[in-house]
N, C-alpha and C positions, 0 to 999 in steps of 0.2 A: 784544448783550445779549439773553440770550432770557427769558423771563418767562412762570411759571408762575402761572396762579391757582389760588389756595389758595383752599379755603373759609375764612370767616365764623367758624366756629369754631377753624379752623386757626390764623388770621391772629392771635387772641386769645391761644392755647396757645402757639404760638412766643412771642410776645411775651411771655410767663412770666405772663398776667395769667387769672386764675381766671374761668370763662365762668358767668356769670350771666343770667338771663333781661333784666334790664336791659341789661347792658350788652352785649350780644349785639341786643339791639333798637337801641342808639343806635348801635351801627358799623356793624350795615346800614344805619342810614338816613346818618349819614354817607358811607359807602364807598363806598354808591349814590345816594345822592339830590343830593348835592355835586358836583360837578365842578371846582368853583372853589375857592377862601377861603369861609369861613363862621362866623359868627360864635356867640355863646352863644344869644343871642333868635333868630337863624336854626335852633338845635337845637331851641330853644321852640317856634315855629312849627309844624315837623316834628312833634311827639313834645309836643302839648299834655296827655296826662295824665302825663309825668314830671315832680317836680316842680324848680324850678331848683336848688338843691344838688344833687340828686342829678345831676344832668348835666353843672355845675363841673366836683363829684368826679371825673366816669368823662372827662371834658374832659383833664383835669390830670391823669387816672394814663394812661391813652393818649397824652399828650405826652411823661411820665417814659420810657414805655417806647419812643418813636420812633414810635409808629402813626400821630402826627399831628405835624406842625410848628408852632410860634404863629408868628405873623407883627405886628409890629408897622410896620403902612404908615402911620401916622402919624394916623390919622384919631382917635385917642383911643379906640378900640373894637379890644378882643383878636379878634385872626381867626385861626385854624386851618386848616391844610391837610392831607390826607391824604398821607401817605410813600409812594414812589414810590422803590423799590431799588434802586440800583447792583449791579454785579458784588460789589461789596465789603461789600454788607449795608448800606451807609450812605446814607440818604434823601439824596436824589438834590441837591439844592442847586440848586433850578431858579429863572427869574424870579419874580417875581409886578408885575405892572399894577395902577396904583390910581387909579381916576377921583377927581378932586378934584370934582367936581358928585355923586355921587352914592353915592359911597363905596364903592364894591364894588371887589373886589381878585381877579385875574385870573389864576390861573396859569398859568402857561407851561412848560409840565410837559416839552416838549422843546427846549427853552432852558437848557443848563447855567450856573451861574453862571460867568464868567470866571476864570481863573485870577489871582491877583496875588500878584507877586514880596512877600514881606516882608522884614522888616528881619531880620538876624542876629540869635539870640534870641529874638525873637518866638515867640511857641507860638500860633497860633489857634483858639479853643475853638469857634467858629461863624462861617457868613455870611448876608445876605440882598442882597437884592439888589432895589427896587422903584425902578420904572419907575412917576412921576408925570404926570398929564397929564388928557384925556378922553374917556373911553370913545364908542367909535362910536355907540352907541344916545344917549347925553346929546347930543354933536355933532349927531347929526341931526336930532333933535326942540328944538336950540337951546335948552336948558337950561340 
């Protein structure tokens, strides 16, 4: 798989989504500031003079279009990940890690999810795949 980085504003324009001064500010600080999962109050933090609807919004149309995956690890807080392409255009289906001490959710960006057989019929519209447990940082500080 070979991998071409687009710009910033490329990565916006393929994804058919109109390049605004905003929203062009929240995907770089996403695209680059994230490594991980991350959440709505983690874009806050980043990016304290946008204000939170307007970051939902650009949250929610970046998920429509594939730029970002939700991830739902159980902690009761929406977490986002950045898409990561396959050969085939389709965000990658990688793990993600979720400390239960401290709530952060870890991607595992070259960790494909498993294959599983389905039933006949079955049509599958998505996967996730989270790996519960404790992050080495909460483990060693005994938390």
């Amino acid at each position: 798989m070979h991998h071409l980085e687009i710009s910033d504003e490329q990565s916006l324009d393929n994804a058919g989504i109109r390049v605004t001064a905003v929203r062009l500010m929240v995907w770089r600080t996403i695209r680059h500031g994230f490594s991980d999962a991350f959440s709505l109050a983690d874009v806050e933090k980043a990016l304290p003079t946008v204000d939170r609807s307007t970051l939902f919004r650009t949250l929610t149309l970046f998920a429509s279009v594939h730029l970002l995956h939700d991830i739902d690890d159980g902690t009761g807080m929406q977490k986002y990940c950045v898409c990561h392409f396959d050969d085939t255009r389709q965000c990658d289906g990688h793990v993600h890690l979720t400390c239960r001490k401290c709530n952060r959710t870890y991607c595992l960006t070259s960790i494909r999810i498993p294959h599983v057989p389905l039933p006949d019929g079955f049509v599958m519209e998505e996967a996730e795949y989270i790996v519960k447990g404790i992050c080495a940082e909460c483990a060693k500080a005994g938390k």
